[in-house]
N, C-alpha and C positions, 0 to 999 in steps of 0.2 A: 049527210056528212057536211057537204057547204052547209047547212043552218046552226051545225055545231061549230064551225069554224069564221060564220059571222058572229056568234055570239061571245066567241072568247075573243074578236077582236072589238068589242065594243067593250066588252070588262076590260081590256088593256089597254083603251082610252078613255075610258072614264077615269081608273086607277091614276095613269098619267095624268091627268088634269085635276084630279085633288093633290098628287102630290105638288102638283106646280102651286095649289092654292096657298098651301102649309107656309107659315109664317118660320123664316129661317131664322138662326139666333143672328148670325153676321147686321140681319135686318133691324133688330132691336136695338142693339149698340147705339145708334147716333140718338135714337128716339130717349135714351136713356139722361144724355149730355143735356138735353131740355128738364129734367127732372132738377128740383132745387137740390141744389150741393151742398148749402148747411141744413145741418137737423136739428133740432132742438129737444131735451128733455128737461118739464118743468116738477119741480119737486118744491115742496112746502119753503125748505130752506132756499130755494132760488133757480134759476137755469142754467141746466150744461151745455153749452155747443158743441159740435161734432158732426165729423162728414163720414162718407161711405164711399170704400174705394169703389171707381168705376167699374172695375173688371170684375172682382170677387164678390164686392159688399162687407169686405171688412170693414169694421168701425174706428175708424181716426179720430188720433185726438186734436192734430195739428188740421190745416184746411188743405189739405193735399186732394190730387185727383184718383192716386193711382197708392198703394200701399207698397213698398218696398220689394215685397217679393214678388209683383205683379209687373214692377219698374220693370226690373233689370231683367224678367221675362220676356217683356216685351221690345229691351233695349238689346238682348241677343237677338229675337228674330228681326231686327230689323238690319 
């Protein structure tokens, strides 16, 4: 019975320590701010510029960071 109950404490620390591994989304956010903010699409007749809101990736056509419904989301929780 102890060899059954070290073993399910060693599966209960390993488990814990992958999930520690697990890359959170909160973590991603900043790394994302580093990512180029205009995009460009080239086409025969010439090029579009456009950005990607931070939060969702909606496609902008002004150079904004954040899309409208994304704004004022995040301009309640704060």
């Amino acid at each position: 019975m102890q060899l059954l109950r070290q073993i399910i404490a060693r599966v209960q620390t390993w488990c814990a320590a992958q999930r520690a591994l697990r890359v959170k989304p909160t973590d991603i956010l900043p790394l994302m701010a580093l990512q180029s903010a205009i995009h460009r699409d080239v086409t025969p007749t010439g090029v579009r510029v456009y950005s990607l809101c931070g939060s969702c990736g909606a496609r902008l056509d002004t150079s904004a960071t954040l899309c409208e419904d994304c704004a004022q989301r995040r301009s309640r929780l704060s």
